[in-house]
C-alpha positions in Angstrom: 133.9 -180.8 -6.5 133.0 -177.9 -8.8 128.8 -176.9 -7.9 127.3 -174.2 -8.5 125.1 -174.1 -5.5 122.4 -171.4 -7.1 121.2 -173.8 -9.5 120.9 -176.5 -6.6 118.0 -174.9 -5.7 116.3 -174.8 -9.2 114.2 -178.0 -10.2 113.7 -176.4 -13.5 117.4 -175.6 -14.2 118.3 -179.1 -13.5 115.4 -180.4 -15.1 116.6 -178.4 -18.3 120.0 -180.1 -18.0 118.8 -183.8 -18.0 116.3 -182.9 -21.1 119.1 -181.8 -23.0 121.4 -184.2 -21.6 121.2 -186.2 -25.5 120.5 -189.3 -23.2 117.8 -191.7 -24.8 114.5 -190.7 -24.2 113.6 -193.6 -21.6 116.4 -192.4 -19.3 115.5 -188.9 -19.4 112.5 -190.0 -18.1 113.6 -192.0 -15.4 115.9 -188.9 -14.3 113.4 -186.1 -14.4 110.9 -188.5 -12.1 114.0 -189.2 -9.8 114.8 -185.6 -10.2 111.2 -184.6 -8.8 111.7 -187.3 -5.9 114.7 -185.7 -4.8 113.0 -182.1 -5.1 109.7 -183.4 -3.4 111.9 -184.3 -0.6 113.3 -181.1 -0.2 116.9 -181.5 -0.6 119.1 -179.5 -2.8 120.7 -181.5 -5.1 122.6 -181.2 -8.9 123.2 -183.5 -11.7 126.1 -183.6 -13.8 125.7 -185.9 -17.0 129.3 -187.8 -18.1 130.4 -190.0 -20.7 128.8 -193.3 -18.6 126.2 -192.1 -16.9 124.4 -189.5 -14.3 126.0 -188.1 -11.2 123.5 -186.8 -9.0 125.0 -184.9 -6.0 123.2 -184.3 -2.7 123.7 -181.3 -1.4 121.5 -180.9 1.9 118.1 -180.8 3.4 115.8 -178.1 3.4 115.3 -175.6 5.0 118.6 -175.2 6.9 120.7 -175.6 3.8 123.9 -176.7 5.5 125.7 -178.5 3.4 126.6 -182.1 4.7 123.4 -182.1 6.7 120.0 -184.0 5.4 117.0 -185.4 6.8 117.1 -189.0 7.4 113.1 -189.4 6.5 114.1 -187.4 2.9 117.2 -189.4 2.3 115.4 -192.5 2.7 112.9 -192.2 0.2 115.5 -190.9 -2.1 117.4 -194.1 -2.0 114.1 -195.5 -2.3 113.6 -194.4 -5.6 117.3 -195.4 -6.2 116.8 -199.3 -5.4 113.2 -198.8 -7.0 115.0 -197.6 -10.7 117.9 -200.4 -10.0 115.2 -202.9 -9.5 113.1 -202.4 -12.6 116.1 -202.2 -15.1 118.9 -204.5 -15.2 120.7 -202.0 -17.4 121.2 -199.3 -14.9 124.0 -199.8 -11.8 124.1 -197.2 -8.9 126.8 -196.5 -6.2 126.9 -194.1 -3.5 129.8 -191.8 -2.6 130.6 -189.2 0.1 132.9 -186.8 -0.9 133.4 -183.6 1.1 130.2 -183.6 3.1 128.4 -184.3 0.1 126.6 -187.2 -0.6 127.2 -188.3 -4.8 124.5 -191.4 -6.2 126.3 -192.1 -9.3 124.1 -194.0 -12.2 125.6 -196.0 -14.9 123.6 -197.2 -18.0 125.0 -200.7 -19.3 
């Protein structure tokens, strides 16, 4: 998986992404408040947009940075959030992946 890690740690860089992302509006405001959940709870994290949705890659809790390791109390409220958004829109379908010690919430708009 390709990441560059710098811009993990950069709210606004990733926030940049998903506002130019050419998503409809109501999604890019779902992502940037997901997107501030995932920065309140201080993990590093990226987003890549594709063709049916939002990958959102977890990289690791702050602040020991290792990747693969997270906080249980952060990644909780993450997938919080997560049910939360899947719960108030029937359009929107979310999986979970772990792929090489990182943990990918994948979000599909129907």
């Amino acid at each position: 998986m390709d990441i560059d890690i710098e811009q993990c740690r950069e709210n606004n860089k990733i926030k940049e992404i998903i506002s130019k992302s050419g998503l409809p509006v109501k999604y890019i405001k779902l992502l940037l408040r997901l997107s501030d959940g995932i920065y309140i709870n201080a993990v590093n994290y990226n987003v890549r947009i594709t063709d049916d949705g939002v990958s959102i890659i977890l990289i690791s809790s702050k602040p020991e940075n290792i990747t693969g390791r997270f906080t249980t109390g952060a990644l909780t409220n993450i997938f919080y959030r997560v049910r939360e958004l899947e719960k108030e829109h029937e359009e929107i379908e979310t999986e979970c992946h772990v792929r090489d010690n990182l943990l990918e919430i994948r979000i599909k708009f129907r």
